[in-house]
DRENKE-186268 format. One line per 2 residues: number of its first residue (from 1); their letters; for each residue z, y, x of C-alpha. Coordinates in steps of 0.1 Angstrom, whole numbers, padded with zeros to 4 digits. Layout:
// DRENKE-186268
NUM) A) Z/Y/X | ... .
This chain:
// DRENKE-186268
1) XX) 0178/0134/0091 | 0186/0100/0077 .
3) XX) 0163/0073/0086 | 0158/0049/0060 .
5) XX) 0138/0016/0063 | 0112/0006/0050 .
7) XX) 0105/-0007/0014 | 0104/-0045/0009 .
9) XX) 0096/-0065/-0027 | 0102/-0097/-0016 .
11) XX) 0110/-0117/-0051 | 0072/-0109/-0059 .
13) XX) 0056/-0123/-0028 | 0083/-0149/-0021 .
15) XX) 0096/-0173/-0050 | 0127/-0198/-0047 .
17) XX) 0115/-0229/-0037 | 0150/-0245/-0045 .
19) XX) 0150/-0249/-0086 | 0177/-0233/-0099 .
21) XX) 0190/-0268/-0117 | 0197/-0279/-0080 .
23) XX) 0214/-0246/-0075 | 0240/-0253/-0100 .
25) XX) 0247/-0286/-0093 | 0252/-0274/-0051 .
27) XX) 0284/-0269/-0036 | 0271/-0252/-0002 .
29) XX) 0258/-0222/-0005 | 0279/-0186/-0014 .
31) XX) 0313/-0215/-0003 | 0324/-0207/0036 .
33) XX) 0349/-0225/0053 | 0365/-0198/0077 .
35) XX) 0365/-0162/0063 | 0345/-0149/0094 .
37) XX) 0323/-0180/0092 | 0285/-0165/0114 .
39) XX) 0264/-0182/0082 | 0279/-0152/0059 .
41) XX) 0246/-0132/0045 | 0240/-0101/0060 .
43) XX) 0227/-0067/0044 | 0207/-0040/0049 .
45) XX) 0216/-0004/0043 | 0194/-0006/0013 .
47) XX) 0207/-0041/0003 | 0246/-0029/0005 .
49) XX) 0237/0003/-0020 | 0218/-0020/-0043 .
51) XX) 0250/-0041/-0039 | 0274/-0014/-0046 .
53) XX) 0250/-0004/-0074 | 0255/-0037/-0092 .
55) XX) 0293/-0040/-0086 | 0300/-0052/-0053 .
57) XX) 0329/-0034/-0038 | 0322/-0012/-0010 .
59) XX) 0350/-0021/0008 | 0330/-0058/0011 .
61) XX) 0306/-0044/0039 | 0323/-0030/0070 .
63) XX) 0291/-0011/0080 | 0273/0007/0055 .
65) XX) 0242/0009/0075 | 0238/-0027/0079 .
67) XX) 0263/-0057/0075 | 0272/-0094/0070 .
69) XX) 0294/-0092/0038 | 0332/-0093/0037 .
71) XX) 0346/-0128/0020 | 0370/-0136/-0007 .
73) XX) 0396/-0161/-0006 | 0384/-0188/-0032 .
75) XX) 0413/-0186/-0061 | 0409/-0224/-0066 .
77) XX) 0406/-0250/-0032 | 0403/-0238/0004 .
79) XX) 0375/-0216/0014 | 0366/-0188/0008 .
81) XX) 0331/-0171/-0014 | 0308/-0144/-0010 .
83) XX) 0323/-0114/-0034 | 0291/-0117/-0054 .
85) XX) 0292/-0154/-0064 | 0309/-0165/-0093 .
87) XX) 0324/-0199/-0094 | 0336/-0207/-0125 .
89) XX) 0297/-0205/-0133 | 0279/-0206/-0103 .
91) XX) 0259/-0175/-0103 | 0251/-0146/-0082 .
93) XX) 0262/-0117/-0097 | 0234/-0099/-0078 .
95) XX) 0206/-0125/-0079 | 0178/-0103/-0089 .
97) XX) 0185/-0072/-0057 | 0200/-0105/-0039 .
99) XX) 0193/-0097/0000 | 0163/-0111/0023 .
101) XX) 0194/-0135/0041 | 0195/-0148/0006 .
103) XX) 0164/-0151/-0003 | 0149/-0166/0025 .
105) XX) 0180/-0196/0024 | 0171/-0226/0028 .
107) XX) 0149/-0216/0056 | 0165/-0200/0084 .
109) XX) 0157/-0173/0109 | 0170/-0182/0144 .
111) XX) 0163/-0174/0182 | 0160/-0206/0200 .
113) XX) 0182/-0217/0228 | 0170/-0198/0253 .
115) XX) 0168/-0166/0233 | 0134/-0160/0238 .
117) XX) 0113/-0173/0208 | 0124/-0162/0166 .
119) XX) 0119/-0198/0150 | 0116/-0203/0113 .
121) XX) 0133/-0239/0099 | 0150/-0251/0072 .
123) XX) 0189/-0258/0069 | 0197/-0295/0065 .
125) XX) 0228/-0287/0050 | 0209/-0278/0020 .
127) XX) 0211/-0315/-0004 | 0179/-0305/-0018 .
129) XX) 0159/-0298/0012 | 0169/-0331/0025 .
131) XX) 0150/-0348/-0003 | 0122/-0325/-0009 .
133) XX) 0087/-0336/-0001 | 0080/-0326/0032 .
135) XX) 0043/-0306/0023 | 0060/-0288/-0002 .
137) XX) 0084/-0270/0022 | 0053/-0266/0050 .
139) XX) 0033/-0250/0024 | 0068/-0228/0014 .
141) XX) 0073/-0221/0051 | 0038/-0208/0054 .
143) XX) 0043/-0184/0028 | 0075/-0170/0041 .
145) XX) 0058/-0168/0074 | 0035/-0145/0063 .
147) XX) 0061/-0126/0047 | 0077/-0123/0081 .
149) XX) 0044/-0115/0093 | 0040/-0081/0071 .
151) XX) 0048/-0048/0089 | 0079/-0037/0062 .
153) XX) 0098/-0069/0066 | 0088/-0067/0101 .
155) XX) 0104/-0033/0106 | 0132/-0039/0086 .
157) XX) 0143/-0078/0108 | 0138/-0052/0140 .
159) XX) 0158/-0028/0124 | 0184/-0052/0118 .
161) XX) 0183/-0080/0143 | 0216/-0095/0130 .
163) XX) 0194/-0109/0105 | 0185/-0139/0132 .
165) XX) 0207/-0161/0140 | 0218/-0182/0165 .
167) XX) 0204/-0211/0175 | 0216/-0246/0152 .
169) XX) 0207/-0279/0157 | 0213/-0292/0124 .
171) XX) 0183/-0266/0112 | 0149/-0285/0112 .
173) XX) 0122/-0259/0135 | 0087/-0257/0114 .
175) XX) 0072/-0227/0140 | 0076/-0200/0161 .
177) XX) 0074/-0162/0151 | 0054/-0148/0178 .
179) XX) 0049/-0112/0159 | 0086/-0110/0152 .
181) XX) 0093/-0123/0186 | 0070/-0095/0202 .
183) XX) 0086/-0069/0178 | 0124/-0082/0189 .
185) XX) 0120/-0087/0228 | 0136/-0065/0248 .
187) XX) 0122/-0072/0278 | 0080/-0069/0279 .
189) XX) 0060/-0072/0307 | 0048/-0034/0308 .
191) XX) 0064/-0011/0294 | 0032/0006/0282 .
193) XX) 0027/-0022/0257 | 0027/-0019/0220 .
195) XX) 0024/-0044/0197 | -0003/-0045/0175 .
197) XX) 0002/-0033/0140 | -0015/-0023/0105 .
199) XX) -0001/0016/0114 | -0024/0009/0149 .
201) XX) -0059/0003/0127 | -0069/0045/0129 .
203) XX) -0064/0046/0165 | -0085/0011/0171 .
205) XX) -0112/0022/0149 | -0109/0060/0175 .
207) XX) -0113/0040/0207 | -0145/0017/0192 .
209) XX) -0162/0055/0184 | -0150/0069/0219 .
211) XX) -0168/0037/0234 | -0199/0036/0217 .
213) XX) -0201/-0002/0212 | -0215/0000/0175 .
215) XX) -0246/-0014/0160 | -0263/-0036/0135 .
217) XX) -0263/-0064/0164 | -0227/-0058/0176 .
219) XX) -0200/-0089/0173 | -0182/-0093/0144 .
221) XX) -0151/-0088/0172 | -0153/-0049/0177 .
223) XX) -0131/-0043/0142 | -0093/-0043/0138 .
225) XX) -0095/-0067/0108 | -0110/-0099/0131 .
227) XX) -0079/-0093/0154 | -0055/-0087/0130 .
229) XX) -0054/-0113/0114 | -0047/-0138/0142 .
231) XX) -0012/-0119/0150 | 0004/-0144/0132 .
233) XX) -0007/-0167/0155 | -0005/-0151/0188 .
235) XX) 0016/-0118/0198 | -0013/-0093/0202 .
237) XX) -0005/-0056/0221 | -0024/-0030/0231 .
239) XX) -0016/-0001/0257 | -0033/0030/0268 .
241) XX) -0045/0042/0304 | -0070/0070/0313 .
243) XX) -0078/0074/0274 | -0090/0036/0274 .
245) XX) -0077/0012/0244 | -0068/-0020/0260 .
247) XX) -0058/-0047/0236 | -0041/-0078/0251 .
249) XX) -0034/-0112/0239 | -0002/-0134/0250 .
251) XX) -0012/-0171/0246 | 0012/-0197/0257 .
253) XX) -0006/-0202/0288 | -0004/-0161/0295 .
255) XX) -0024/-0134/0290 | -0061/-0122/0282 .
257) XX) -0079/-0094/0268 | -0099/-0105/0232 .
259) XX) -0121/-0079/0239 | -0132/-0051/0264 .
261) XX) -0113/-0021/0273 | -0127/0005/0246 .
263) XX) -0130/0043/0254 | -0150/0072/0278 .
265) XX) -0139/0053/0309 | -0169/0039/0333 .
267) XX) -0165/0002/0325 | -0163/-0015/0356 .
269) XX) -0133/0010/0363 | -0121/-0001/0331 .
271) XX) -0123/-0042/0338 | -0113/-0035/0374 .
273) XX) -0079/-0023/0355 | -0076/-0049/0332 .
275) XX) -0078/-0076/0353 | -0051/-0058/0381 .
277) XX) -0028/-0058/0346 | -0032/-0093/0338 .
279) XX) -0031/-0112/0378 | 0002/-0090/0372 .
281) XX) 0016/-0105/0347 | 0001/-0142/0347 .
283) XX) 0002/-0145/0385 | -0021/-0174/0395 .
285) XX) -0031/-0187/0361 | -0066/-0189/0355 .
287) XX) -0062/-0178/0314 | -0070/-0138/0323 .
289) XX) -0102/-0131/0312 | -0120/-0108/0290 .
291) XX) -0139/-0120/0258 | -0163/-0108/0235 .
293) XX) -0187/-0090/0255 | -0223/-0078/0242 .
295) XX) -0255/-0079/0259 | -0258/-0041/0274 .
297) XX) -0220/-0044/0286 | -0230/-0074/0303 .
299) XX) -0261/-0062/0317 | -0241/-0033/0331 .
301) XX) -0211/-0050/0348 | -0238/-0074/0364 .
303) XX) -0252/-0047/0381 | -0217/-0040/0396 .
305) XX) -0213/-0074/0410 | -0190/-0088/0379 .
307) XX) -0206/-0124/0364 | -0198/-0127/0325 .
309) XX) -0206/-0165/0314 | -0226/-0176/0279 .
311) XX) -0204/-0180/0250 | -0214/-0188/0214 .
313) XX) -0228/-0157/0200 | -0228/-0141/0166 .
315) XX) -0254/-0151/0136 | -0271/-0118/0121 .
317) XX) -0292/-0126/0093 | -0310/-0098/0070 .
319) XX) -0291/-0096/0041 | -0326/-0094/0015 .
321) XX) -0336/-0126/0025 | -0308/-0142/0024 .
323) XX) -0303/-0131/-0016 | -0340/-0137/-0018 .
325) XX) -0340/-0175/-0002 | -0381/-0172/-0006 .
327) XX) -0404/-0196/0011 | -0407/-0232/0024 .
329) XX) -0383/-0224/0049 | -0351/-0216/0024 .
331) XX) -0364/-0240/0000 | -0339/-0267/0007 .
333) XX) -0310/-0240/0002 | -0325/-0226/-0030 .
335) XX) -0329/-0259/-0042 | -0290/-0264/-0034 .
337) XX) -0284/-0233/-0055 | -0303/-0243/-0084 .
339) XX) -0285/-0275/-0090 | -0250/-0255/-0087 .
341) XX) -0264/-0233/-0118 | -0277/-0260/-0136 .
343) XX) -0245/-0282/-0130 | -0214/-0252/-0134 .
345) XX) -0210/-0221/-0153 | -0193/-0203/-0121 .
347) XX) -0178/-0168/-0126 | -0174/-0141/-0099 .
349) XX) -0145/-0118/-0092 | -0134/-0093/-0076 .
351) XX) -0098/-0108/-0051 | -0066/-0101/-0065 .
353) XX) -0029/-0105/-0063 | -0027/-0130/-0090 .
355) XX) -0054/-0150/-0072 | -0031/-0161/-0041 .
357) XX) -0017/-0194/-0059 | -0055/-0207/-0071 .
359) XX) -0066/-0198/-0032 | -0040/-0216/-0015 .
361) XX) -0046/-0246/-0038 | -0078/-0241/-0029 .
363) XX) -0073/-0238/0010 | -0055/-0270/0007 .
365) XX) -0079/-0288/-0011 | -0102/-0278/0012 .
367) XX) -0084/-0290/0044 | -0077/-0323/0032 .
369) XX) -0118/-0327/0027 | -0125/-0318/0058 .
371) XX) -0100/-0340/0076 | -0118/-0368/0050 .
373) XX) -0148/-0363/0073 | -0136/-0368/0102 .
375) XX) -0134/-0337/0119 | -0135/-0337/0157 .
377) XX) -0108/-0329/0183 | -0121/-0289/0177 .
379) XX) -0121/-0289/0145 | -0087/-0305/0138 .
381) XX) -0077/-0272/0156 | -0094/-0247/0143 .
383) XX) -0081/-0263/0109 | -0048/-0262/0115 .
385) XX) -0048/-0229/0133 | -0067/-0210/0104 .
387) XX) -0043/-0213/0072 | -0017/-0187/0087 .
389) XX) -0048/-0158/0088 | -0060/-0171/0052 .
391) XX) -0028/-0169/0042 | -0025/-0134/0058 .
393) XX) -0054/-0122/0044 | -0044/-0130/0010 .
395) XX) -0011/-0109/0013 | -0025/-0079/0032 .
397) XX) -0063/-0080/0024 | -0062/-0042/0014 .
399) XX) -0040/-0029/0041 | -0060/-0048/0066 .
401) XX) -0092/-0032/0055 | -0108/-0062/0040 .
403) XX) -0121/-0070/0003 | -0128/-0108/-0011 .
405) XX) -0135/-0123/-0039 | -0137/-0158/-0057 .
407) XX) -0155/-0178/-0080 | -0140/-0198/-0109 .
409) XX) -0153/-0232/-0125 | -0134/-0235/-0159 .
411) XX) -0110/-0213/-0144 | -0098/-0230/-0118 .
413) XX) -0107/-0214/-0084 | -0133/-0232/-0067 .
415) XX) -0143/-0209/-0041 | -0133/-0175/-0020 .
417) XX) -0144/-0151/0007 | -0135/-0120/0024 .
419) XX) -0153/-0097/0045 | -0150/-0064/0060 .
421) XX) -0178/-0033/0072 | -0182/-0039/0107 .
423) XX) -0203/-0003/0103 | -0220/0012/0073 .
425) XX) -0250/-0014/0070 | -0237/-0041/0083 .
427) XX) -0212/-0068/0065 | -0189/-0093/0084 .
429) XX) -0181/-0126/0066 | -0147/-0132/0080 .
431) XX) -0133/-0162/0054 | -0154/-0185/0034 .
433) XX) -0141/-0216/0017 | -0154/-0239/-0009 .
435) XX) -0146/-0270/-0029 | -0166/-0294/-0012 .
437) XX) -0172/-0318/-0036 | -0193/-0295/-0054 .
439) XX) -0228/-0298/-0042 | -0245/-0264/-0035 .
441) XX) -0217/-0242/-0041 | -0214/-0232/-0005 .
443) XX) -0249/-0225/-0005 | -0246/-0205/-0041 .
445) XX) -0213/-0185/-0027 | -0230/-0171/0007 .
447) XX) -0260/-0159/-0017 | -0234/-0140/-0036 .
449) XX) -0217/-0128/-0012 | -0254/-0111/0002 .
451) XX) -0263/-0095/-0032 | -0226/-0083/-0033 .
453) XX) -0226/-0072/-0001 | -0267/-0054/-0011 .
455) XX) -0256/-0036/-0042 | -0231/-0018/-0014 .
457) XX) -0257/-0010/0009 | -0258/-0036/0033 .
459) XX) -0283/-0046/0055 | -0274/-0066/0081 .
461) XX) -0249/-0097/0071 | -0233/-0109/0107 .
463) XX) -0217/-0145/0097 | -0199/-0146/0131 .
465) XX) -0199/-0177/0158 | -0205/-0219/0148 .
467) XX) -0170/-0224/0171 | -0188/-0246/0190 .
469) XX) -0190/-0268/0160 | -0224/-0288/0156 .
471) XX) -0228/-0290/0120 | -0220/-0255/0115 .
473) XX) -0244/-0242/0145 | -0271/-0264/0122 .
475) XX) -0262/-0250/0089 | -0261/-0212/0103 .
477) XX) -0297/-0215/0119 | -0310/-0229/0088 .
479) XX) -0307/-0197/0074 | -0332/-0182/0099 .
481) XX) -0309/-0156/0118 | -0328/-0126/0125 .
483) XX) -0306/-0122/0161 | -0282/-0143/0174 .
485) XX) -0262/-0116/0195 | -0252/-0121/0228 .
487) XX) -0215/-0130/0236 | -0199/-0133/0269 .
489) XX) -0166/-0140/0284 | -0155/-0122/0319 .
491) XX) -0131/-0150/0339 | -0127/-0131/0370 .
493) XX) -0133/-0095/0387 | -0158/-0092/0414 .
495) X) -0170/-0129/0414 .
């Protein structure tokens, strides 16, 4: 049987940044100074027979399963050109099945020097890039990150490692790759571990039924899509010992577990693993520790001598009042609502593809207005870390298990949020941005998202943590949380 890799459609998710007027008037790219130059694109199986299928000769690719090309001699100066490039009018002959190598260009997939981290930079010897504004190719980056980031591109770079490159010092690093870099390492620290993928979601959702965690008052945690999204972030792997799911998080500073062993297993048993796993691999470092654990767990491992200390816990609210907003003690938010009405005609719908653009706008928008108030040290990083799972979110939302949508003002996208079922009466807001200059629409968005979430038989909505943040502890209580659930964090076995 022939394997074959998998699909990926990257001129619909990942558009040129480099105008194509620049393009012509280049002399770089598709021109090589030595015929075996290392910055020749490579192919994929698929990408040769495309190739081939559009006229490039097969005797250009050495290996049909996966290739840099072969080059031409150049028929006018020294050099020599990819077979596919004309240059007597300085197009691709391929352009529109043009590889990922190509596509990508001028950002660059490398290791870095010590071969142990995938960076993504751009290549100064692009003229363009050298004069471009320098959000524009952040924002750019952060798309083709999360391109990167999605399981068939994933695949296919792991499939053909080739397509990263050495390190060069005359490309300009933006970030690290940590889900490519956990895909492409050879060496891990168990052998058991796996990491964490959108093909892993069935068995995640298995060990949360084999563990009996569930309820209306569980954290918004115990569900693949609030871990998910992070992996763009962190390298996230789970392994499997004595039919118990553990799921492991590598942080620059080592590792811990985002959330409790799940399955049959007695817990302590379970944690008394867990913790052997990660003094193994982190050695004296104080970062292992366990997160995200609910009342009864607590109560239970207390009883076995294990201490789990406060955290900020989850804000449950009941979802009819929260569309209802009755009484003196909602009246300040109906109020707020009110004046949105009065002031916008807004328009609801459902998230879609052609959406992304008007979100990230939005996103960015939204960024800059917080930064104008004058965020503190926390929530500078909670800003900057969040746009990569937005961003995420908007590529994968349905794959991930999660549904959004966003309301329009003249049509012009002035707010979004995404959510997923943490169980069958109880909705999770996971994302939730507005245009702040808009007074009330906040307000107006969350009691929309409540009747949404109602009409699909909701009735619990959990609105997650406040992040330690003050303003948003005081906004979430204002809303009158019917629970705030317990959360805990384990930072040590036995003490």
């Amino acid at each position: 049987m022939v394997e074959t890799e998998p699909s990926v459609t990257v001129p619909k998710t990942l558009p040129q940044l480099v105008p194509s007027s620049a393009c012509f008037r280049c002399d770089v790219c598709c021109r090589f100074p030595e015929a075996n130059s290392f910055l020749r694109p490579y192919f994929t199986q698929q990408e040769i027979t495309a190739a081939v299928e559009h006229g490039v000769a097969v005797a250009s690719f050495p290996d049909r399963s996966g290739s840099q090309i072969n080059l031409v001699k150049n028929p006018t100066v020294d050099g020599y050109l990819c077979p596919a490039f004309d240059p007597r009018t300085g197009e691709c002959g391929i352009y529109e099945v043009r590889p990922l190598d190509c596509q990508l260009y001028p950002f660059a997939l490398m290791w870095d020097k010590a071969q142990k981290q995938v960076l993504l930079g751009w290549d100064t010897k692009c003229p363009f890039m050298r004069e471009a504004f320098s959000n524009a190719i952040t924002a750019h980056a952060e798309q083709v990150a999360i391109l990167l980031a999605t399981e068939a591109v994933t695949e296919t770079i792991a499939a053909n490692p080739s397509l990263i490159g050495r390190f060069q010092d005359d490309v300009v690093v933006l970030k690290t790759l940590p889900q490519l870099t956990a895909r492409l390492t050879p060496q891990r620290v168990d052998s058991r571990l796996r990491p964490l993928t959108l093909s892993d979601a069935p068995h995640f959702a298995q060990a949360l039924e084999q563990a009996h965690v569930l309820s209306p008052a569980a954290l918004a945690a115990y569900a693949f899509p609030y871990h998910y999204i992070w992996t763009s972030l962190l390298p996230y792997w789970w392994m499997e010992s004595h039919e118990t799911f553990f799921l492991f998080a590598q942080s620059p500073d080592g590792w811990f577990m985002p959330l409790l062993p799940l399955g049959p297993r007695p817990l302590d048993q379970a944690v008394g693993e867990a913790f052997m796993l990660m003094q193994q691999w982190n050695g004296l470092s104080p970062v292992s520790r366990i997160e995200n654990v609910m009342g009864p767990q607590k109560q239970l491992l207390e009883r076995v001598g294990i201490r789990c200390r406060q955290k900020d816990g989850d804000y449950l609210y009941k979802a009819e009042a929260l569309v209802a907003l009755r009484g003196d003690h909602y009246k300040s938010q109906r109020a707020l609502c009110n004046r949105v009405e009065r002031e916008r005609v807004i328009v609801i719908e459902p998230y879609r593809e052609s959406h992304r653009a008007g979100c990230l706008a939005l996103h960015e928008l939204w960024v800059s207005q917080k930064q104008a108030g004058d965020p503190d040290s926390m929530g500078m990083l909670l800003l900057e870390d969040a746009k990569a799972a937005h961003v995420l979110v908007f590529a994968e939302h349905e794959r991930i298990g999660v549904s959004g949508m966003v309301a329009k003002v003249e049509d012009r996208i002035v707010a979004y949020t995404f959510g997923y079922w943490l169980m069958l009466r109880t909705w999770c807001v996971l994302l939730e941005v507005v245009d702040r200059s808009m007074t009330g629409l906040a307000q107006w968005l969350f009691r929309e998202t409540c009747r949404t979430a109602i009409n699909a038989g909701a009735t619990y909505i959990n609105a997650m943590d406040d992040a330690g943040l003050s303003g948003l502890r005081e906004a979430k209580l204002a809303y009158r949380p019917t629970v705030l659930i317990e959360n805990c964090v384990i930072t040590g076995f036995g003490k």
